[in-house]
N, C-alpha and C positions, 0 to 999 in steps of 0.2 A: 508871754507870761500873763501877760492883762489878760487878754480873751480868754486864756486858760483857767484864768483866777472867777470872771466874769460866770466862763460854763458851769463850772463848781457851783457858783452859788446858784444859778438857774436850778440845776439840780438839786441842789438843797432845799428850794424853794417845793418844787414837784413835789420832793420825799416828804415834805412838814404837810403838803396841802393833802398828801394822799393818808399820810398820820392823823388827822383832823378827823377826815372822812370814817377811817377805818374805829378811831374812840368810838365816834358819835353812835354807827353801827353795833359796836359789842360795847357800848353804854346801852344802846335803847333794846341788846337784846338779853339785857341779866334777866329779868322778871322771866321771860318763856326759857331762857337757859336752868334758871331756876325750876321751876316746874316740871321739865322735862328730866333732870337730874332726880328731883323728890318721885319722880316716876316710874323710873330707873331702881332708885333704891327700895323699893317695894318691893321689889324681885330678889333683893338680898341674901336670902337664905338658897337661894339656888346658884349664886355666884362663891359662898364661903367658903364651902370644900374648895373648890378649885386652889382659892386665894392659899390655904393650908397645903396645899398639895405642891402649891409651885415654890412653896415656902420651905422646902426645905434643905435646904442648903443655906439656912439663916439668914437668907432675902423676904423682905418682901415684896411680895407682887405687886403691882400698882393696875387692879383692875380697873378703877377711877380713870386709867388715862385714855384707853379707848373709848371709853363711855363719852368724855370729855368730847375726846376727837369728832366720834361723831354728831353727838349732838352740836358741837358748832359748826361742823362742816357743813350739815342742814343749814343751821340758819341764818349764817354768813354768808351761804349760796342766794339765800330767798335775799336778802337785805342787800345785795352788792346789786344782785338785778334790778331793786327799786331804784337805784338810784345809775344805772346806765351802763355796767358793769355785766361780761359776758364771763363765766365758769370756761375755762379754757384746759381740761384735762392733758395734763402734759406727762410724758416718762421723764424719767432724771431729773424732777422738782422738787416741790414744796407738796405738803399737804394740802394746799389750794392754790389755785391760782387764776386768774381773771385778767382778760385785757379789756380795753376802752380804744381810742382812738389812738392815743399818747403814748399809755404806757401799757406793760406785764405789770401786774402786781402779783408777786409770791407773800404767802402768807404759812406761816411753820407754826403749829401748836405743839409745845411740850409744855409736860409736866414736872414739877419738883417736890421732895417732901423737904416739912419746914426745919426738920432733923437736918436735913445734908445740904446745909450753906454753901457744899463746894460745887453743889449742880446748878448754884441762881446768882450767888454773892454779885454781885455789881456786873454778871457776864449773862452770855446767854453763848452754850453750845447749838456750831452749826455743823452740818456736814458738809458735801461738796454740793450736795443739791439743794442747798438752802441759803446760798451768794454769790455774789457778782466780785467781790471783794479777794482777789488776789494776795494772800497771807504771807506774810515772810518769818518763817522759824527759822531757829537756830539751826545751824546742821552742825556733825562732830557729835561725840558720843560724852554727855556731862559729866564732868569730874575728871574726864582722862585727856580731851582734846586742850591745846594749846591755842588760844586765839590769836591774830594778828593784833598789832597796835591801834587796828582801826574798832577796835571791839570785835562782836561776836559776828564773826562771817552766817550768812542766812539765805535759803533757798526759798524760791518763790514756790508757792503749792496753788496753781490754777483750779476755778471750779468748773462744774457742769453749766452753768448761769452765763450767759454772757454779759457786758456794761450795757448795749443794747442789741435789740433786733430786728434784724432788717429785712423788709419782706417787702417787694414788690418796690420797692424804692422808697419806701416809708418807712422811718425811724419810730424804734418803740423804746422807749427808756426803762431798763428793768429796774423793780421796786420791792423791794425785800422785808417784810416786814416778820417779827417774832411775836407770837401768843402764848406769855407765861401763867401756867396755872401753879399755882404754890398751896398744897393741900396738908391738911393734919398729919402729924404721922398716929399710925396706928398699929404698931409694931409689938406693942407689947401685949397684944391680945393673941397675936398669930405667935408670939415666944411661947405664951403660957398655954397653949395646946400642941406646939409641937412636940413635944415628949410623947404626951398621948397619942400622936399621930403616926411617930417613929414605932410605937408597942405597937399597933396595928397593922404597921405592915409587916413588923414579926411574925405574929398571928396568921397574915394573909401566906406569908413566905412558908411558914410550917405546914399548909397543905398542897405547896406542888408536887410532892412527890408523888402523894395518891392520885393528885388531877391528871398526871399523865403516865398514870399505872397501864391503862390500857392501851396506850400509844406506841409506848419504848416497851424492849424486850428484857432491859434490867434497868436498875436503878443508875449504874454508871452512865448509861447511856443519855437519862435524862438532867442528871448532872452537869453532862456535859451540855444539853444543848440551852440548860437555863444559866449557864454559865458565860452562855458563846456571847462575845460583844466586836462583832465591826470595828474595823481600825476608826471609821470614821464615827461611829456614834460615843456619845460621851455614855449610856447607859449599857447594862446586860441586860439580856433578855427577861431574865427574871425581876428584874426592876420594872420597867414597863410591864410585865404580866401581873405583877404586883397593885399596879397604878390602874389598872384595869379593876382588879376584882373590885378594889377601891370604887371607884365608880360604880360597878355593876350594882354590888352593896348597899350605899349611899344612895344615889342617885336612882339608880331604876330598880330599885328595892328586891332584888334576885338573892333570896336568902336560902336558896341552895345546898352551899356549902356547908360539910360536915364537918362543926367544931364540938368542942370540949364546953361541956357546962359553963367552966368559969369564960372560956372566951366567947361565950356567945354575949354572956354578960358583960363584960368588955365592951364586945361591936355596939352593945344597946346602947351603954356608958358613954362611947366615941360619940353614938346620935346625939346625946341629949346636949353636950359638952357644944355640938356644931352651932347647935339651935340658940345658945346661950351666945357663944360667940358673935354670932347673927345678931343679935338682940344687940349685945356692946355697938357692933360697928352701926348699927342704925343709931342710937342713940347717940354716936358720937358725930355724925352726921359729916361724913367724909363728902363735905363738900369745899370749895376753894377759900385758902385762907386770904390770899391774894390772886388778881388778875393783873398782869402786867402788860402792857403794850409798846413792843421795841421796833425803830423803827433804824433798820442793818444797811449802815453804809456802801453806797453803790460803788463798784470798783473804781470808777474814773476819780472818785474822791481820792485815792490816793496819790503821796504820802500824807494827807492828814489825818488821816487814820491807824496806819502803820504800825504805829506803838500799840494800838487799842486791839487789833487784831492779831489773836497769839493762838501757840500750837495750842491743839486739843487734845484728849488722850489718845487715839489713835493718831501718829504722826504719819500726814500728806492725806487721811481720810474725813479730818474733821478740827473745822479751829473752834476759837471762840473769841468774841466781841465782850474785850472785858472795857464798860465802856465808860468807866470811869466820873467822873462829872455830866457824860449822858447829853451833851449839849449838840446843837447843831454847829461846828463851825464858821461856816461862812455865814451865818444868819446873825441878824442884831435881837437883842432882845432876850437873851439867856435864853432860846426857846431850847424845850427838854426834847428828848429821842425818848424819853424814856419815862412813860405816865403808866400809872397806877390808875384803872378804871375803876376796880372794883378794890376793900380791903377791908377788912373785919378789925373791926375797934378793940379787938380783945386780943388782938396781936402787935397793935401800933409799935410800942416799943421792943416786941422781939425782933421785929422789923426794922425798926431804926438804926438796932446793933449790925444789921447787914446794910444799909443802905444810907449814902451820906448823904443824899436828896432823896426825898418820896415827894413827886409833884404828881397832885391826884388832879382825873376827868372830872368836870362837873359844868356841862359844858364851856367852861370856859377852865383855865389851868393856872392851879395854885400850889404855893408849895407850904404841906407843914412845918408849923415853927417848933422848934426846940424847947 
């Protein structure tokens, strides 16, 4: 049990030293992350339709997160290499990953909006390819199964990850770490043109009949085939034909089609209405309210983690690390898993209401006072 206890904290050690490494990294790289995102939104007006388009089912799209992705997958790449660190392309991982001598490092970038607490609150959602950390949910169906006396009976859900890997006779220790972006919402821009957006593909919808006059031999005929939808696809055909004209429209300005006076005026209306919108989200500057840096318990740590790793919404495909106090275990010195590098002053206390610690990067780590 000693040497057991001993290993743990070795490991504990590794995960804090490679946590250090990975701050100082996406600390010295806000400024080009910065700049690279204001670069990005310059293009803005040609990413909005989309954002509207995917919106509607009264979601919004979160274009911001691939943008995110890559631009730190670039420069996480160049910055891990300066410092001895090889890019090691893996299937069934992380969105990065790099090894050294020692260890794997996975590294997961996700995104939150500051609207939905239940996507960031003290946790961080993982998949199966994003830990080493073998999870124990509940199993039995809530509200109907009878538990034993021992409490709630629980099934182990294993990941893709293993605790380490072994190659060639050489131990690698896997190292998991999580990259929280916590962004604006901006939801109420993409509400107040969807109506408009819905009229328009009325509009677009009222001229399929004529568009495939000369294809079918009657009108039933092409009822039926804009009607047809695949067991497997969520959309009909005329939805997607829809999303099309949309595009063609919009985007590659194919103004073709034979409309009605008032709905030409309309389509113009829909343009000016996009351009506007554009204008909101740039001036709202949908860039991160928070960055977070988590650093996700290796499997051999458990059970000291146990309780902190719970189901996710998919059950047996995805847990999450609610991690509570965020502390290392076996380590002295209250050292956090769980630092804020980057955070906007003008959120401090909407922040606070989510988080019972915020210990911010500055190369060295402090915690704000109440």
């Amino acid at each position: 049990m000693v040497e057991y206890a001993c290993e743990q904290e070795e490991i504990e050690k590794k995960e804090y030293e490679t946590l250090q490494k990975l701050n100082f990294i996406f600390k010295d790289s806000l400024e080009l992350f910065d700049n690279r995102l204001k670069d990005s939104l310059k293009y803005i007006n040609y990413i909005t339709l989309p954002i509207i388009m995917a919106s509607i089912e009264n979601k919004s799209f979160n274009p911001f997160a691939e943008i995110i992705e890559k631009h730190i997958s670039f420069i996480v790449n160049n910055k891990m290499a300066s410092i001895g660190y090889k890019l090691l392309p893996l299937g069934y991982a992380s969105d990065l990953a790099f090894e050294d001598d020692n260890t794997i490092v996975h590294i997961d970038i996700k995104t939150a909006n500051i609207n939905n607490p239940a996507d960031f609150k003290e946790e961080i959602a993982l998949g199966i390819n994003q830990t080493s950390y073998a999870a124990k949910l509940p199993s039995g169906v809530k509200g109907k199964t009878d538990y034993n006396s021992d409490g709630i009976d629980t099934v182990k859900i294993y990941s893709n990850l293993p605790e380490i890997y072994v190659l060639n006779n050489l131990n690698k220790l896997t190292i998991t770490n999580g990259l929280l972006f916590i962004y604006p919402d901006y939801k109420e821009f993409i509400d107040d043109i969807r109506k408009d957006y819905i009229e328009i593909r009325k509009i677009l919808d009222g001229t399929l009949l004529n568009m495939f006059k000369d294809v079918f031999s009657n009108d039933e005929n092409i009822i039926e085939f804009l009607d047809y939808k695949p067991d497997r696809e969520r959309f009909k055909r005329r939805d997607l034909i829809v999303e099309n004209l949309v595009r063609a429209y919009f985007i590659h300005n194919k103004k073709e089609l034979k409309l009605e006076i008032q709905d030409q005026r309309n389509m113009e209306l829909f343009a000016k209405r996009i351009i506007e919108i554009s204008k909101k989200l740039s001036e709202r500057e949908i860039k991160p309210v928070a960055i977070i840096s988590i650093s996700i318990p290796n499997g051999k740590l458990s059970p000291n983690y146990d309780t902190q790793i719970v189901s996710g919404k998919a059950f047996g495909n995805s847990i999450r690390y609610h991690y509570e106090d965020g502390v290392f275990k076996s380590l002295d010195g209250n050292k956090s898993r769980v630092i804020f590098i980057y955070l906007n002053n003008k959120y401090i206390q909407t922040l606070k209401s989510y988080f019972k610690n915020i210990v911010i990067y500055d190369v060295q780590e402090k915690k704000i006072k109440d």
